[in-house]
TORROMAR-989749 format. One record per residue (C-alpha): x, z negated, y. Coordinates in steps of 0.1 Angstrom, whole numbers, plus 5000, padded with zeros to 4 digits. Example, Ala and Ser with C-alpha at 12.3 -4.5 7.8 and 13.67 -1.06 7.14 Angstrom:
2
512349224955 513749294989 
***
This chain:
667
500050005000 501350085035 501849815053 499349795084 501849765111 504350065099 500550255098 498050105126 495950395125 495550425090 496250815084 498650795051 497050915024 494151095048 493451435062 493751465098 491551735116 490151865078 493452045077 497051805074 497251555047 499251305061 502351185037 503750935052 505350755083 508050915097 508750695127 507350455151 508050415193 506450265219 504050545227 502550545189 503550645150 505350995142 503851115106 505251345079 502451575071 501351895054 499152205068 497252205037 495752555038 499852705048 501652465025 503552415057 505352065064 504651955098 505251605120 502351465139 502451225168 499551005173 499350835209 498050505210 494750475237 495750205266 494149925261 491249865285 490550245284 486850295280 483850535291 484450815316 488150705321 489050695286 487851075281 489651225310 492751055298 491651255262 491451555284 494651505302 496451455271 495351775253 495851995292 499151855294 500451955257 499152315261 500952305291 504052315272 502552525243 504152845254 507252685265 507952585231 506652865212 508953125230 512352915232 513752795197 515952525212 512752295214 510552135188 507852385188 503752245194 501652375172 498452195175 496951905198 493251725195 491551405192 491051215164 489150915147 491550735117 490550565088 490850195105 487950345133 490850405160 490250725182 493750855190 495051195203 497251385179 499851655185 501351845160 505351995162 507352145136 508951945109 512951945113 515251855087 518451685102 518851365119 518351275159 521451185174 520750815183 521350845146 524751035145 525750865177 525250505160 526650655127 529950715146 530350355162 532650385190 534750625183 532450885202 532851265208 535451465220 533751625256 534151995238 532151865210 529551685236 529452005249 528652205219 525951935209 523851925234 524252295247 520552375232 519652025246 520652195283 518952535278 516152395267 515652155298 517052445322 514052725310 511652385309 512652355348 512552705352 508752725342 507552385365 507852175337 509951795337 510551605304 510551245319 512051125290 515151275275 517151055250 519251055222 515950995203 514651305212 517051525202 517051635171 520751745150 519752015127 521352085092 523652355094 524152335130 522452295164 519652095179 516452105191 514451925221 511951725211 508551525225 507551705254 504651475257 505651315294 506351675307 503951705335 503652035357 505652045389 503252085412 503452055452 505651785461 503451445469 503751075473 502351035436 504951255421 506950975408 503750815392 503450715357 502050985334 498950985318 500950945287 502550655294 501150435270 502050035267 502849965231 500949755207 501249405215 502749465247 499949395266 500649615291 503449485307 507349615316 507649825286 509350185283 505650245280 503850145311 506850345328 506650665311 509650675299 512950495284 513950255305 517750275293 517550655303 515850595336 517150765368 515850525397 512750735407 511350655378 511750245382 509950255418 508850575439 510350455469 513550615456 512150935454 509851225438 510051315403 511651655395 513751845372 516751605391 515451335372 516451505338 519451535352 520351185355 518751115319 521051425300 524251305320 523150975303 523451085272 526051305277 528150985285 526750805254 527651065231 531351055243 531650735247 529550615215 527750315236 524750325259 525850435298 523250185309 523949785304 521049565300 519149405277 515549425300 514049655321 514949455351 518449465339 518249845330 517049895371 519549755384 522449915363 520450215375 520450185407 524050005415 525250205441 528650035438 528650135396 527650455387 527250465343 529850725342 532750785316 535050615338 532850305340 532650305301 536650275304 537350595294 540450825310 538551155319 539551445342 538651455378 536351695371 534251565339 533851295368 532851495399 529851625378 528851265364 528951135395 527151385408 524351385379 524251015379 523550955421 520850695430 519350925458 517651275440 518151435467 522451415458 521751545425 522351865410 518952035414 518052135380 519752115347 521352525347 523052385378 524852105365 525452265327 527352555349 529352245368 529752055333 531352325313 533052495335 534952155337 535052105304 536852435296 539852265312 540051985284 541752115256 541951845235 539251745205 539851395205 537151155218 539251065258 541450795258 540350405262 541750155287 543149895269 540949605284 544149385278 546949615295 544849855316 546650115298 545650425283 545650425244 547350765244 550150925257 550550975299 552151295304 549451495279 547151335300 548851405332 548751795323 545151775315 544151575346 546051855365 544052165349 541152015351 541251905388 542052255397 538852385378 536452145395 538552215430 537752585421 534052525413 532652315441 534852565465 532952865453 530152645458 530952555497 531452265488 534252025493 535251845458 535051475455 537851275462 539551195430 538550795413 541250605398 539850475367 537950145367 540149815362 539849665330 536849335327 538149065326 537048725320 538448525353 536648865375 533348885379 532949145411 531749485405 534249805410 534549915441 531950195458 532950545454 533650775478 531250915494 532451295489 531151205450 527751225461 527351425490 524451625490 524852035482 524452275505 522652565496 524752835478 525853135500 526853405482 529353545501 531553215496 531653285460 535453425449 536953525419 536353435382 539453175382 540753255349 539953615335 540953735303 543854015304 543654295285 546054565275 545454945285 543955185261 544655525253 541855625272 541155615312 538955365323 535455445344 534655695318 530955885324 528755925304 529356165279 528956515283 528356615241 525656595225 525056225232 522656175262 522055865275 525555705261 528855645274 532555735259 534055435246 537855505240 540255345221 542155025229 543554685225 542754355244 542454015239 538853925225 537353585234 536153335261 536452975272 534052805256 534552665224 532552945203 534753225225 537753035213 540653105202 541353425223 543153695198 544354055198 541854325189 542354685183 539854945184 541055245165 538355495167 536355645203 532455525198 529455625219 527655335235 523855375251 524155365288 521355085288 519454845267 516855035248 513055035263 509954955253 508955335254 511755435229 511155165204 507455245204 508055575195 510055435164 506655245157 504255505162 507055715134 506255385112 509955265111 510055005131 507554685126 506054585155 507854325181 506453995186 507453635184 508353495151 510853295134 511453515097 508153525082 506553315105 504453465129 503953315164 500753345186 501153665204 501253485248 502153785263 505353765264 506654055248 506354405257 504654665240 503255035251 499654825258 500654765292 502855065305 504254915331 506754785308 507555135294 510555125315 511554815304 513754645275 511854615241 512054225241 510953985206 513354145182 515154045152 518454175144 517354345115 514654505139 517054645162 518954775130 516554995119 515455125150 519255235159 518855405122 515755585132 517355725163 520655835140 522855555156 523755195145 524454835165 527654815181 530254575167 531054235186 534354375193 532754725202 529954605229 532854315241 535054565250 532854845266 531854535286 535454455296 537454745293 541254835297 541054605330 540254285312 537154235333 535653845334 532254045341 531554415334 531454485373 535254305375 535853965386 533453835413 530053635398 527053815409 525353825443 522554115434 520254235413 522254565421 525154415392 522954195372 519354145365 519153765367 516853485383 517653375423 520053675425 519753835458 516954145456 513254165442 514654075404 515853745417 512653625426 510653795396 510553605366 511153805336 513354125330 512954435351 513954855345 516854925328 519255095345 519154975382 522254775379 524255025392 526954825407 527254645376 528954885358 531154865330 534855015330 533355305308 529755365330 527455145306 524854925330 522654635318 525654425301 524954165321 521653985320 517854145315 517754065280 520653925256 521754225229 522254225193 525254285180 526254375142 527954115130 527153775116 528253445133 531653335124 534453135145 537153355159 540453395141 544153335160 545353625144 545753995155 542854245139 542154565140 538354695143 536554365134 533454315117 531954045100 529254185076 525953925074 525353855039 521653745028 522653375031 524153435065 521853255087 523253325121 523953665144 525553735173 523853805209 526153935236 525154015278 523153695289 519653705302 517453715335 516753335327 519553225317 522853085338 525553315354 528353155330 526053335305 526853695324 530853715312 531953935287 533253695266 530453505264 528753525226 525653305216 524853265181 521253285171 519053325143 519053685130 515653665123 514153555152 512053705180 512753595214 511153665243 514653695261 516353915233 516854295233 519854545223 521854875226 523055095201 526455265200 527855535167 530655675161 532255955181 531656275163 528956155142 526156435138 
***
């Protein structure tokens, strides 16, 4: 028998909504119980979250909170169901249980892995190197940055709510506090309709009555006085855990919520690496400083922003150790000074170069905090006030060049090739070549000699939604549309087809790399290698983006949100083939941004050795694929040519396209 208060409502063993026979319990917080269910028509293992009712909650009141509940989880419905680095809704409602208790239910996908409050605890102390922070929560920070992008706030991210899959990655979890960014008002920074007191709490102090996690709680959410809610607010909650999962302990001290509101708002001791004793470039500091500031209004403005700012300054810490302790005895570091002094020195110079492009002046370098002790009481000193000085908006014509680019070698070919004059229209001469092949970030990594042997044709742009359909309409192509392998998702609207011709023009969006395979068949061509699309993208220049070395300014180079033009204020991709200033070295346009492209090959780390025409062949087990080329919603860091992003190869997104390329000569 379960016991009663592991199961309140009563739902083991029952059949929720005539259609998920609940298992089991698979968690309990303060907002209600987490079950381990079954779809019992799709076989389909599912988790379902029931909410507990505040107490006191009756008549009229009691129904619109019912009402609010289910509004504000469709509200996030397509957010989830066109982004795979959340936990995706699938069904909300109202329910009575067993023991007579009417609750509201949502329904998410059911995840096999662990969250990482788990993996975090599993690891003691000892922590995370900042390159493997960085590569942990990556999905954690796209998710939150296309959540901010569509109006939508979280209110509650913690290491609880993300969850580590098997075999890699994570997803978002519990978008139950995210609440529509509306028009800025006094009662943005109220609680939530779903913030619920626990059982037996009575209603009091709790993580609950807040609507959220007090030990995650940026100071807007203590007391309103300190400021609206936004997307900021997720900022101060991921650099949180961001600092937790390096550091292996909680970045807020307390062991009560009045305790937890004051380590929140100290404005002498901001919860940064450096408070948790840790030796950590000037830059992993800037950005924590930054993230973690008592006023919003200091704060990066949205979690893109501070991601770029993060692992930009990350690239400049080589090392995968977890950072360096003080020694609380000696004030020393636990590892040797003049490693440290070099990485200190790189890594200032990369957060020097990214606040200038910024217009901004960095802050001034913090000496680590000095060691507790037990005869000193007083709290560190204040820190400058450069750390938390608030931004300025961005003015393009500040921004200079991409500080480190990747050199390449010349090829036997010219560079600024046209497009071909044989019997390819509508692709560009590729010619052969060697460069260096790879990035900065830690999938890009390590950068290694390639040669390309052979000339290759490569379309001019990403294919459209008028070309694939005629590959439907000739049956050898399956329809796009949002799905995750044979699972179908709802058709929202989001990707194009010939129904509405103003896409015609367009990429074809929702495919799967197999999808984009056969299409390229159909038309007599094939997908372009990684090595292939990375260096048309680049060329014999070594180009940091396929334009050269500046970032972006217009939609004229890249199609991409807030860029300068009618793309940057248009949400979602636009024509192919109006980047004409972001050209490649060898003519192609579109490599930057509109949709992310398929490439052949399956996901595998990079080799330090030299090869020669590259290609990692997916096998039926291979779970992952490679995108290349960014998107229009995603960051400008995404836009480089190194830049490769592994992802399901049988997925549909809504933000995933391709190209196809064949060999020169080919009939």
């Amino acid at each position: 028998m379960i016991d009663a208060r592991e199961d309140p409502f009563g739902w083991v063993g029952a059949v929720l909504d005539a259609k998920y026979r609940v298992e089991g319990v698979a968690g309990r917080g303060s907002f209600g119980v987490v079950y381990r269910a079954r779809h019992i028509g799709l076989g389909r293992g599912v988790a379902i979250k029931c909410v507990r009712v505040p107490d006191g909650l009756v008549g009229a009141a009691r129904e619109e909170f019912f009402e609010a509940f289910i509004h504000e989880a469709k509200s996030t419905q397509r957010l989830t169901r066109a982004a795979y680095d959340f936990a995706e809704v699938l069904d909300v409602g109202v329910a009575t249980s067993p023991e007579g208790i009417t609750t509201p239910w949502v329904v998410t996908e059911w995840l096999s892995g662990h969250t990482l409050d788990v993996d975090i605890l599993s690891r003691g102390e000892a922590g995370r190197s900042i390159a493997e922070a960085v590569e942990v929560l990556a999905p954690v920070a796209r998710a939150l940055g296309a959540a901010h992008a569509e109006g939508l706030v979280h209110r509650d991210v913690k290491p609880s709510n993300v969850f580590v899959l098997e075999g890699g990655g994570a997803k978002l979890m519990d978008f139950g506090l995210a609440r529509v960014i509306g028009a800025a008002s006094p009662k943005g920074a109220a609680t939530s309709v779903l913030s619920l007191p626990p059982p037996g709490s009575g209603g009091g102090t709790s993580a609950a009555s807040f609507g959220m996690t007090p030990r995650y709680g940026a100071p807007e959410l203590f007391k309103k006085t300190y400021g609206l809610v936004g997307p900021w607010t997720d900022v101060f909650a991921f650099a949180l855990v961001f600092v937790e999962t390096v550091s292996g302990r909680p970045a807020l001290g307390g062991d009560d919520v009045g305790e937890l509101y004051l380590a929140s708002t100290n404005l002498a001791r901001r919860p940064t690496l450096r408070a948790a004793g840790l030796v950590v470039p000037d830059a992993i500091e800037a950005v924590l400083q930054r993230a973690l500031a008592v006023d919003p209004k200091r704060r990066f403005a949205d979690l893109r922003e501070m991601w770029e700012a993060l692992t930009e300054a990350a690239r400049a810490v080589p090392e995968r150790a977890p950072p360096a302790r003080i020694d609380a005895g000696s004030g020393r570091s636990r590892r040797a000074p003049l490693v440290l002094t070099a990485v200190l020195a790189v890594a200032t110079a990369a957060a020097v170069g990214w606040f200038a492009r910024r217009g901004m002046a960095p802050p001034a370098p913090q000496p680590p905090p000095p060691p507790p002790t037990a005869a000193s009481s007083a709290p560190p000193a204040a820190p400058s006030s450069a750390a938390v000085a608030p931004p300025p908006r961005e003015d393009p014509s500040a921004r200079r060049a991409f500080d480190v680019p990747v050199t390449v070698s010349s090829g036997t070919g010219p560079a600024g090739q046209a497009v071909d004059a044989g019997a390819t229209p509508g692709m560009v001469l590729v010619t052969p070549g060697k460069f260096d092949m790879g990035g900065l970030n830690t999938d890009e990594l390590p950068v290694h000699k390639v040669t390309i042997t052979k000339p290759y044709h490569l379309d001019r742009t990403e294919v459209t939604t008028a070309a694939y359909d005629e590959c439907l309409k000739a049956k050898a192509c399956t329809q796009n549309r949002l799905h995750n392998g044979d699972e179908e998702k709802p058709d929202i609207g989001v990707c194009h087809s010939m129904r509405d011709p103003t896409f015609a023009k367009h990429p074809v969006n929702c495919i799967d790399q197999s999808q984009a395979i056969a299409y390229c068949k159909f038309v007599g061509k094939r997908l372009p290698t990684e090595a292939e699309w990375e260096y048309a993208a680049r060329g014999p220049e070594g180009r940091a983006f396929p334009w050269g070395a500046g970032e972006p300014t217009s939609c004229a180079q890249a199609i991409l949100v807030k860029m300068q033009g009618a793309c940057g204020d248009h949400r979602g991709t636009w024509e192919v083939g109006t980047t004409t200033e972001g050209a490649s070295p060898f003519g192609a346009l579109d490599m930057a941004g509109n949709v992310w492209e398929w490439t052949a090959d399956a996901f595998e780390p990079y080799t330090s050795d030299p090869v020669t025409d590259p290609y990692v062949a997916p096998k039926p087990t291979t779970a992952r694929g490679v995108l290349r080329g960014g998107s229009w919603d995603f960051s400008v860091s995404a836009l480089r040519t190194g830049t490769r992003y592994p992802f399901w190869r049988t997925s549909g997104h809504m933000s995933v396209g391709f190209r196809c390329a064949k060999d020169a000569g080919a009939p």
